[in-house]
VEXNU-313787 format. One record per residue: residue number from 0; residue in one letter; x, y, z of N, C-alpha, C in turn. Coordinates in Angstrom, 2 decimals. Example, Ala and Ser with C-alpha at 12.3 -4.5 7.8 and 13.67 -1.06 7.14 Angstrom:
> seq type n_u n_v n_w ca_u ca_v ca_w c_u c_v c_w
> 0 a 13.19 -5.69 7.80 12.30 -4.50 7.80 13.20 -3.30 7.80
> 1 s 12.85 -2.25 7.08 13.67 -1.06 7.14 12.90 0.03 7.87
END
This chain:
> seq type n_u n_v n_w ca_u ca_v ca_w c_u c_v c_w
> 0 x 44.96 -17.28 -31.13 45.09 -16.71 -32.46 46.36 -15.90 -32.59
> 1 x 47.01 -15.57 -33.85 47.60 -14.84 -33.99 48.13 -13.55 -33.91
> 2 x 48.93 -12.61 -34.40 48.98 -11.25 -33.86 47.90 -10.55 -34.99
> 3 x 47.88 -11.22 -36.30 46.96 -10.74 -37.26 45.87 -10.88 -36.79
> 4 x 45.52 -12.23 -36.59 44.12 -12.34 -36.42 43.72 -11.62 -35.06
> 5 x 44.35 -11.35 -34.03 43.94 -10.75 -32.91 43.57 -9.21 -33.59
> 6 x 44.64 -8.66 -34.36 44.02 -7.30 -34.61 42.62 -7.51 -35.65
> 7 x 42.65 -8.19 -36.74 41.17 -8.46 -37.23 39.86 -8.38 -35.92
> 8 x 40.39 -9.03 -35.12 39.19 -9.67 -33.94 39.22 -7.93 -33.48
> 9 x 40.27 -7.10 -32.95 40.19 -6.12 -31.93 39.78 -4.88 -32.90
> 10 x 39.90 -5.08 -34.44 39.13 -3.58 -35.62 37.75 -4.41 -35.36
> 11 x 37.12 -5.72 -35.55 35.43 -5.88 -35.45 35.12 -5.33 -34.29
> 12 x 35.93 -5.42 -33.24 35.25 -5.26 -32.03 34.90 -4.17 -31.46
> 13 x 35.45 -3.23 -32.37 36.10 -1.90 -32.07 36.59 -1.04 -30.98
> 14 x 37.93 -1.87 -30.89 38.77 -2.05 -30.24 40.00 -1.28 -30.53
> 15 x 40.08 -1.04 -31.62 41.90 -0.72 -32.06 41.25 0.75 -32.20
> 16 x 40.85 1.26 -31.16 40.50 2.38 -31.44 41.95 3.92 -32.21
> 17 x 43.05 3.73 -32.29 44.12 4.99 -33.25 43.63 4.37 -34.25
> 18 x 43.62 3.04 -34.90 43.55 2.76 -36.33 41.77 3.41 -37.07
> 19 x 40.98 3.09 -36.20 39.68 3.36 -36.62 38.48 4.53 -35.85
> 20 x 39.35 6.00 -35.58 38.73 6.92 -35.39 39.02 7.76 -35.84
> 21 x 38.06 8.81 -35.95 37.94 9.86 -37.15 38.15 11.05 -36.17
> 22 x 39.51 11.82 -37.26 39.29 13.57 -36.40 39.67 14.02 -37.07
> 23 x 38.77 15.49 -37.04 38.79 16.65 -37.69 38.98 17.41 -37.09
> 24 x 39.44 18.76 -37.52 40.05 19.91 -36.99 40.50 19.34 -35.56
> 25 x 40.80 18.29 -35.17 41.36 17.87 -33.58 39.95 17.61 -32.98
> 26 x 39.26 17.61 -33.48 37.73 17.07 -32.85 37.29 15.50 -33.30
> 27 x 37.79 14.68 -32.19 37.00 13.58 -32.12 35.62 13.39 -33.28
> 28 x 35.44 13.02 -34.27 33.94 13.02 -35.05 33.46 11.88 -34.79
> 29 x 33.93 10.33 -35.03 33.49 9.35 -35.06 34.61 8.50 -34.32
> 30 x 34.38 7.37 -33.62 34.96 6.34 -33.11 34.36 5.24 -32.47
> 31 x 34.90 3.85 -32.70 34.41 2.60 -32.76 33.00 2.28 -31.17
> 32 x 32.29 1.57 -32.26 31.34 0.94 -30.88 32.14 -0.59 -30.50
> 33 x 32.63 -0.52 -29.39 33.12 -1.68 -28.89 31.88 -3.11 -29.08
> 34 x 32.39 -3.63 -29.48 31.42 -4.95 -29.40 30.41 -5.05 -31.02
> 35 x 30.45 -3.81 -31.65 29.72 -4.14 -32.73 30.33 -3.86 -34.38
> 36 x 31.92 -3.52 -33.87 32.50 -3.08 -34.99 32.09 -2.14 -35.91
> 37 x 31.52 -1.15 -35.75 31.18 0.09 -36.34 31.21 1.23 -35.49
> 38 x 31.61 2.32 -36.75 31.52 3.50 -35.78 30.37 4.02 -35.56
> 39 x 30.25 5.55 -34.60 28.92 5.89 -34.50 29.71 7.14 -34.32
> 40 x 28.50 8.24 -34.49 29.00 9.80 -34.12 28.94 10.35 -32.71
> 41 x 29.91 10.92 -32.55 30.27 11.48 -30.94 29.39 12.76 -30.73
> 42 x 28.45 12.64 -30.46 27.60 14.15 -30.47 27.87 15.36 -29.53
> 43 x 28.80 14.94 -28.90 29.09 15.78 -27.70 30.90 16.38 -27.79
> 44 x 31.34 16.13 -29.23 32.90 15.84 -29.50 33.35 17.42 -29.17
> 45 x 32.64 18.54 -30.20 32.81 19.76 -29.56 32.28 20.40 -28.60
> 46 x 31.60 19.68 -27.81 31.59 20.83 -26.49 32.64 20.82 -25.69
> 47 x 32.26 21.62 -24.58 33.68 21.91 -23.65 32.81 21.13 -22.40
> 48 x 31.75 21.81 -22.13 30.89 21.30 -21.09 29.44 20.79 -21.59
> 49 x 29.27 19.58 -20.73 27.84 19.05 -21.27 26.82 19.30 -20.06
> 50 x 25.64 19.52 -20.18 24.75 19.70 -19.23 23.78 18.18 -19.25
> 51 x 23.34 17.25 -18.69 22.73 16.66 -18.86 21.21 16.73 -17.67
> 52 x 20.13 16.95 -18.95 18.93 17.36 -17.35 17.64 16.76 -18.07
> 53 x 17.25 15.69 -17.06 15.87 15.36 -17.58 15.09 15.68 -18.15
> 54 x 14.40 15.05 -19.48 13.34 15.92 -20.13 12.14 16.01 -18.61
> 55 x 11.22 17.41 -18.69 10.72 17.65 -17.65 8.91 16.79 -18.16
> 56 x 8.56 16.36 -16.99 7.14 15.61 -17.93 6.42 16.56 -18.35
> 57 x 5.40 16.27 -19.44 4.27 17.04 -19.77 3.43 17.16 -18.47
> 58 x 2.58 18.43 -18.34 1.34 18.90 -17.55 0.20 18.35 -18.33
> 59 x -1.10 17.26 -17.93 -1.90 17.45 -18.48 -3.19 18.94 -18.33
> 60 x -3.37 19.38 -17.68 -4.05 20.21 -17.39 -2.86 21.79 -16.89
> 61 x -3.75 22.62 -17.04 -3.32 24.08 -16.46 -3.53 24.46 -15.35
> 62 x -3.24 25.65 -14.73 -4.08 25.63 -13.42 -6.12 25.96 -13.54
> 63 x -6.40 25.63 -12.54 -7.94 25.97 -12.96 -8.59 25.11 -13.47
> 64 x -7.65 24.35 -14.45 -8.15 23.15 -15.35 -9.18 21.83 -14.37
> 65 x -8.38 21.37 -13.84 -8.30 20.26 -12.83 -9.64 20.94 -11.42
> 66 x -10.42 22.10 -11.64 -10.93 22.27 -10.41 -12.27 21.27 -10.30
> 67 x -13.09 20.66 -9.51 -14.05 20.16 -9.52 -14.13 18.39 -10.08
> 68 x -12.57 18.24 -10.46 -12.39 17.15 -10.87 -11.42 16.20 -10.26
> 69 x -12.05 14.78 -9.94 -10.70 13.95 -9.11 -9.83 14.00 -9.83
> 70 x -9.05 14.79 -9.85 -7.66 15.00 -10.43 -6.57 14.23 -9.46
> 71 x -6.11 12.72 -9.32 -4.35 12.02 -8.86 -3.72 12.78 -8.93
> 72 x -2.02 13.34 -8.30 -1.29 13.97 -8.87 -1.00 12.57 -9.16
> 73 x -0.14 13.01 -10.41 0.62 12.40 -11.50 2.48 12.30 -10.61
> 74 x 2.78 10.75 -10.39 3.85 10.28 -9.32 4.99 10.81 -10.22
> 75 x 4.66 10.88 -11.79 5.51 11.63 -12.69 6.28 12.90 -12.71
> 76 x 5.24 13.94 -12.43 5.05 15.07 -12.07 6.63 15.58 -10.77
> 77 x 7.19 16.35 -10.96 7.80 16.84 -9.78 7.36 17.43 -8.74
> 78 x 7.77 17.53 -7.62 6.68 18.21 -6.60 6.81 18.98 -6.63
> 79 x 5.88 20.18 -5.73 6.06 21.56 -6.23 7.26 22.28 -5.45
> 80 x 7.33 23.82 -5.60 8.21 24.00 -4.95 7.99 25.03 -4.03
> 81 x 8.41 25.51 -2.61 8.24 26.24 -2.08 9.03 27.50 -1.75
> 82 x 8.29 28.64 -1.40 9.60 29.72 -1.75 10.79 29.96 -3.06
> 83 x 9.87 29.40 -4.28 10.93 29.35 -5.73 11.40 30.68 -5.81
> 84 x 11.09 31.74 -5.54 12.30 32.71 -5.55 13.59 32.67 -4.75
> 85 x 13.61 32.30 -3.57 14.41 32.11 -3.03 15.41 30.95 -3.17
> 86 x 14.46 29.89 -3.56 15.47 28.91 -3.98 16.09 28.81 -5.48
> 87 x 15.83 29.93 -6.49 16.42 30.27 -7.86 17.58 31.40 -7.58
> 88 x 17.47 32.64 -6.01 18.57 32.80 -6.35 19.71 32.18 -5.26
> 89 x 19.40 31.04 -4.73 21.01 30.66 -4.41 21.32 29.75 -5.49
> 90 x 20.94 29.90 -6.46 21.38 28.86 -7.55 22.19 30.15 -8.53
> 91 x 21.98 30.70 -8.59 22.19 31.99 -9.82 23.75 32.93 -9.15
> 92 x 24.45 33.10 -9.89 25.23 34.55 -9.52 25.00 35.13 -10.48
> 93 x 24.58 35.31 -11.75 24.26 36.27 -12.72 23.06 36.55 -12.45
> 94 x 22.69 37.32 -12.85 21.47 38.57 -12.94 20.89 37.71 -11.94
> 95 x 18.84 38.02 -11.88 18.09 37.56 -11.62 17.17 36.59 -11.67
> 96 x 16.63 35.06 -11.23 16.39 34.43 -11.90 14.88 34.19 -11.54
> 97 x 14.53 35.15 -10.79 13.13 35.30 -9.77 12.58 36.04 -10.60
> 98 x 12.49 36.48 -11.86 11.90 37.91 -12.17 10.48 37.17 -13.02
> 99 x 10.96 36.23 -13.47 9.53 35.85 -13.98 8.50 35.10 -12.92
> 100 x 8.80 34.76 -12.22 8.01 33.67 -11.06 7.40 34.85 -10.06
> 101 x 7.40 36.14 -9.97 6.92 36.90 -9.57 7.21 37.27 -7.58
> 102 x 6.43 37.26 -7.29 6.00 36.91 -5.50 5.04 35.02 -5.28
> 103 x 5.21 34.88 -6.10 4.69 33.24 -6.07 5.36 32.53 -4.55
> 104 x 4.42 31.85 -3.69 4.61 30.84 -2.47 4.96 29.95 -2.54
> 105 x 4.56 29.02 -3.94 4.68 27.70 -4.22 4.47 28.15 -5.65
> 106 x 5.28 27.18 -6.17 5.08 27.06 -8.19 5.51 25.75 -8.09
> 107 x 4.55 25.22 -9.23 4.70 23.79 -9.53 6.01 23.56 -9.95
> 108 x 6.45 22.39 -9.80 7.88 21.57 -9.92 8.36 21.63 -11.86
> 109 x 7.74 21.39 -12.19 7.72 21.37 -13.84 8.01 23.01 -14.43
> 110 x 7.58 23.86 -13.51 7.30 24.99 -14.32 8.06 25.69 -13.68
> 111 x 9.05 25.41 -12.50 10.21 25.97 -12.02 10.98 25.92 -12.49
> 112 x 11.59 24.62 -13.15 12.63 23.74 -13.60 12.26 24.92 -15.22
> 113 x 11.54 25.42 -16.10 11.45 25.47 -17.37 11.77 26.80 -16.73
> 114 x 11.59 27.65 -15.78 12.31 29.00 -15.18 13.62 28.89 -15.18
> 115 x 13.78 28.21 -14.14 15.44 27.75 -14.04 15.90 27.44 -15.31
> 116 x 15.71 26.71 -16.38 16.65 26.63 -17.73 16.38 27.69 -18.56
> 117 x 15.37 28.58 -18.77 15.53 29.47 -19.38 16.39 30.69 -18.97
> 118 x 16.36 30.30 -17.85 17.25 31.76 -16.88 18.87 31.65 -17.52
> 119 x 18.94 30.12 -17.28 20.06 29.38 -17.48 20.80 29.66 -19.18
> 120 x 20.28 29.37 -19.75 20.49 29.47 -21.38 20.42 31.33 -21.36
> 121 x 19.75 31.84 -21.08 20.35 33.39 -21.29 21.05 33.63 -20.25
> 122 x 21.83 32.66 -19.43 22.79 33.41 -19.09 24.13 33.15 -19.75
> 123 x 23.97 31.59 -20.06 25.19 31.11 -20.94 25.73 31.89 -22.25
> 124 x 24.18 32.26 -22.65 24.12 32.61 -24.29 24.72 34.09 -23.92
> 125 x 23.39 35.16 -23.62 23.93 36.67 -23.34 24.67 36.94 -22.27
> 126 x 24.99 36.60 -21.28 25.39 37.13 -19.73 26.99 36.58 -20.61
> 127 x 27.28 35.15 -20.53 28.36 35.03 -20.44 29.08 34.67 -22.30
> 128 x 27.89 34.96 -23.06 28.88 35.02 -24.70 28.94 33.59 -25.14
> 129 x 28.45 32.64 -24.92 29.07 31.38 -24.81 27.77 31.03 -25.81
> 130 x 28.35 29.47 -26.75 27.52 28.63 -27.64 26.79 28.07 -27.02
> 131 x 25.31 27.64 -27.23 24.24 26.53 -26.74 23.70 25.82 -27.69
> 132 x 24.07 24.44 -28.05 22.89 23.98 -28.61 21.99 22.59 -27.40
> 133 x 21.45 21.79 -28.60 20.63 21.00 -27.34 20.03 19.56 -28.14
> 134 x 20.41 18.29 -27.88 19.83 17.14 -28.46 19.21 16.20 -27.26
> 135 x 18.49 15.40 -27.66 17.36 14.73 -26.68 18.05 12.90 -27.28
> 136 x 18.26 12.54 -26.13 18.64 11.16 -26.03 17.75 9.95 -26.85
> 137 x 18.05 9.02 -27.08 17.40 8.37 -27.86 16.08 7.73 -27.97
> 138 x 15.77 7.48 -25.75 14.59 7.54 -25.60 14.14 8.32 -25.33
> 139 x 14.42 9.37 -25.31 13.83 11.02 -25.21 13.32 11.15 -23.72
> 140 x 14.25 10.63 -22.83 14.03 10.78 -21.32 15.16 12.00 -20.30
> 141 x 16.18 12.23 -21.39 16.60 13.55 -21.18 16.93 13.96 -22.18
> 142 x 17.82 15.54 -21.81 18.49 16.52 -23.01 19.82 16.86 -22.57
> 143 x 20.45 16.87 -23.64 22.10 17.26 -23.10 21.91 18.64 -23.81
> 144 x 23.13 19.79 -22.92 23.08 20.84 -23.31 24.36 20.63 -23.68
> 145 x 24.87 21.41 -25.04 26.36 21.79 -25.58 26.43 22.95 -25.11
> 146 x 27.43 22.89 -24.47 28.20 24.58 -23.98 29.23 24.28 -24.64
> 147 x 29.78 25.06 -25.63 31.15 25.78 -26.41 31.55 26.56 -26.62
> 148 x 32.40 27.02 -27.10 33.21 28.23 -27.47 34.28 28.23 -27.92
> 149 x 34.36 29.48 -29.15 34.78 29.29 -30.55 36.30 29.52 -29.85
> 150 x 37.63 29.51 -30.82 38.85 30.49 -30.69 38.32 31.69 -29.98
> 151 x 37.66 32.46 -30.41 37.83 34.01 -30.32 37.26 34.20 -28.83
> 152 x 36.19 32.95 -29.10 35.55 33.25 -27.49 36.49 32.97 -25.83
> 153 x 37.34 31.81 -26.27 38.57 31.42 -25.28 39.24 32.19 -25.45
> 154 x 39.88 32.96 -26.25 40.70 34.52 -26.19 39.88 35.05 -25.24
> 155 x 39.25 35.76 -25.63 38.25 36.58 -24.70 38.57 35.81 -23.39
> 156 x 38.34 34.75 -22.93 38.08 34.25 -21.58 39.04 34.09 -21.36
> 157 x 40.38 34.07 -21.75 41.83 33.68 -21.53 42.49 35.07 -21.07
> 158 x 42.30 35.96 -21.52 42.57 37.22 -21.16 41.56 37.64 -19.92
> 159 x 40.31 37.67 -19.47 39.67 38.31 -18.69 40.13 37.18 -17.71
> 160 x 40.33 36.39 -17.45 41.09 35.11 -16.27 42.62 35.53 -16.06
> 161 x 43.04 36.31 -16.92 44.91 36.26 -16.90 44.96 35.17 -16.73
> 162 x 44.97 34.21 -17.84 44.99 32.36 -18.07 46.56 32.51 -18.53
> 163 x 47.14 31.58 -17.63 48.46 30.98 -17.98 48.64 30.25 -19.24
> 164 x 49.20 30.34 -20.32 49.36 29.77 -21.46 50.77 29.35 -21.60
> 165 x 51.25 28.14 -22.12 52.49 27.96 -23.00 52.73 28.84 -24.07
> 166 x 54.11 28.90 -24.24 54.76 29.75 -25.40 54.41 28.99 -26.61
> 167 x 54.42 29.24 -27.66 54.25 28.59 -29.18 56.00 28.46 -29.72
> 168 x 55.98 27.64 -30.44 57.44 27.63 -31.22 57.44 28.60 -31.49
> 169 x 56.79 29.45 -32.51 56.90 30.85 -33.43 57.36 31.59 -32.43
> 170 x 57.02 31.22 -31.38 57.82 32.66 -30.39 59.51 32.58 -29.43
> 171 x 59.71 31.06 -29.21 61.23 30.66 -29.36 61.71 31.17 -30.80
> 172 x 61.45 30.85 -31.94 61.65 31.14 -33.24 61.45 32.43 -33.26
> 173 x 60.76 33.71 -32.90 60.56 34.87 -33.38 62.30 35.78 -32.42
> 174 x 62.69 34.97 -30.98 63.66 35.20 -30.11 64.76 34.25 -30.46
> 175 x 64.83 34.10 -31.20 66.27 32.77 -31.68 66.63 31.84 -31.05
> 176 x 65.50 31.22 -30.28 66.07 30.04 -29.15 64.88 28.63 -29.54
> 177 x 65.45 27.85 -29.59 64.53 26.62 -29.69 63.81 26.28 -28.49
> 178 x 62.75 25.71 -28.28 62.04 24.76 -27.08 63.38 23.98 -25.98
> 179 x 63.13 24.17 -25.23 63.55 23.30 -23.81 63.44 22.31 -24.01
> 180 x 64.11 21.09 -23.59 63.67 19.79 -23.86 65.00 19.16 -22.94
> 181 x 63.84 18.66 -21.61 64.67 17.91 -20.43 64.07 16.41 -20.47
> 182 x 65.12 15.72 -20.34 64.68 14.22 -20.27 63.14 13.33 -21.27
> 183 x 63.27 14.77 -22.64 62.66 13.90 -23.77 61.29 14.59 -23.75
> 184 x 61.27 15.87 -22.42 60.18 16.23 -22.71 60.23 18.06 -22.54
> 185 x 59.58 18.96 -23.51 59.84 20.05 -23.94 59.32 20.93 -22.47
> 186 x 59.92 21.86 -21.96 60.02 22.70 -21.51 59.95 24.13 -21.56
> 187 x 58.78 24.26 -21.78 58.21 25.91 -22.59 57.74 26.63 -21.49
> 188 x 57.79 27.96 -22.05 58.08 29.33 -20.65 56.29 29.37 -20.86
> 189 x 55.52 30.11 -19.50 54.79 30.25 -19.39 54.13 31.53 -19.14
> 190 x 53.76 32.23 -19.95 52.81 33.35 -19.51 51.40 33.81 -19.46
> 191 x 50.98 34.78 -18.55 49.40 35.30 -18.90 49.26 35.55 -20.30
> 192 x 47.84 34.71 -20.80 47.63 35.14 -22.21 47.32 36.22 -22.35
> 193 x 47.26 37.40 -23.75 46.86 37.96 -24.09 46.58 38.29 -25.77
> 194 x 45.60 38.50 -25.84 44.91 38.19 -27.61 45.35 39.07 -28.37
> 195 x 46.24 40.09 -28.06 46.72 40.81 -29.37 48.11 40.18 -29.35
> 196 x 48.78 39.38 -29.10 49.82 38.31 -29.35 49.71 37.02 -29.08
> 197 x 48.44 36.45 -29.67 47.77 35.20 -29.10 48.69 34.09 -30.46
> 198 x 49.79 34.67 -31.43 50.67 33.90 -32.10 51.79 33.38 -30.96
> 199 x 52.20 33.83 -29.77 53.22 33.63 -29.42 52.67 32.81 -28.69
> 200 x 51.73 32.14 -28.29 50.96 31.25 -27.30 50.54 29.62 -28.32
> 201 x 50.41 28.85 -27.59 50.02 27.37 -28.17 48.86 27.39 -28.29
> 202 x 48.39 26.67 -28.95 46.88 26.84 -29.28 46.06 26.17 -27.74
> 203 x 44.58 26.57 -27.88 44.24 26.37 -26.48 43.89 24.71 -26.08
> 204 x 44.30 23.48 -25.46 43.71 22.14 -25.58 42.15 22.13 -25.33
> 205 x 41.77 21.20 -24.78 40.48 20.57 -24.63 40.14 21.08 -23.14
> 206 x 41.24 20.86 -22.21 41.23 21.04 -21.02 41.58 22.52 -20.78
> 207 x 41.84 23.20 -21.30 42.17 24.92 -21.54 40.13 25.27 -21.69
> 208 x 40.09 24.91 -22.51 38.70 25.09 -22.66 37.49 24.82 -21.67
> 209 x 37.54 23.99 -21.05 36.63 23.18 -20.10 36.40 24.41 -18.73
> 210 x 38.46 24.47 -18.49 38.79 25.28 -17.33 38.11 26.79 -17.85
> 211 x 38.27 27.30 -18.76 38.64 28.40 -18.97 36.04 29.08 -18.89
> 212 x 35.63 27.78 -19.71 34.30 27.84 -20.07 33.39 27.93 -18.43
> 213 x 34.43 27.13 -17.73 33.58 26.76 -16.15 34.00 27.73 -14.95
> 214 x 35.26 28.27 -15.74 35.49 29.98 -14.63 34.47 31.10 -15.05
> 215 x 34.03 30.60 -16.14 33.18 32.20 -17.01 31.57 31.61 -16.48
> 216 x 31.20 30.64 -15.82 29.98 29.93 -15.65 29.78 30.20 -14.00
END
């Protein structure tokens, strides 16, 4: 086929992905499903970090429930766990993650794991300032967590890291000197950010963010 008809064939296929994806504010929104020529939404476009963790199975019974009765464990079920205080805090450097599980020997596998993410989400949310939301996959066999964070919140984390940033034009321009530019590619001075002159700095990328979200984690 032709060069036309090849691009007809490579927009159905969705393929020509610059011609047929959508962005806003620099956020990825929509872009092509290969093979079916339509787009679909990127649900994960603004986070920085994704968490992905099995939905945990339902318990049919409580404890106590199950006494006097041939109760199977369920091959579903996670096994239990032993010593769960100890094994929640080599997982943790923020606060405590033992405080609800008490002096417990063993705690069931299901009901550790709902310790562990709640510990988890207040630490993201309050400990470390950071966005959470949360969507369940299509067969609802896991959940992805959105970890983000706004401008103001990467200031914040850009300054408490002394994060290396590029200069912004406005700030060659505010000193009367244009951008560097060796062999076609710009050459900008580098300093520790700081947010009460966060104009003289480039705005933060994708990968500024990721780094900056997983030092504060």
């Amino acid at each position: 086929p032709g060069g036309k008809q090849m691009q007809e064939i490579a927009a159905f296929a969705g393929l020509d992905m610059r011609s047929h994806t959508s962005v806003h504010n620099g956020v990825v929104s929509r872009a092509p499903l290969p093979g079916v020529g339509c787009k679909a939404k990127i649900d994960d476009a603004d986070a920085s970090i994704i968490l992905v963790l099995p939905i945990i199975p339902p318990r049919a019974s409580a404890p106590g429930e199950a006494e006097g009765m041939d109760d199977e464990p369920d091959e579903a079920l996670l096994p239990d766990v032993e010593d769960p205080c100890s094994a929640a805090e080599r997982i943790f450097l923020h606060g405590s993650a033992s405080e609800q599980m008490g002096n417990a020997e063993v705690i069931w596998g299901d009901m550790y794991q709902r310790f562990l993410r709640t510990h988890l989400a207040k630490v993201i949310v309050q400990t470390c300032g950071l966005s959470l939301s949360s969507f369940e996959s299509i067969d609802a066999d896991v959940v992805f967590w959105k970890i983000t964070a706004d401008n103001a919140q990467l200031q914040r984390l850009a300054e408490k890291f002394h994060y290396i940033m590029p200069h912004s034009s406005a700030a060659y321009k505010e000193v009367g000197m244009t951008v560097p530019v060796v062999h076609g590619v710009e050459m900008r001075a580098h300093s520790k950010f700081t947010a009460s002159n966060a104009a003289d700095f480039e705005e933060f990328r994708s990968m500024d963010a990721i780094r900056l979200v997983t030092l504060e984690l």
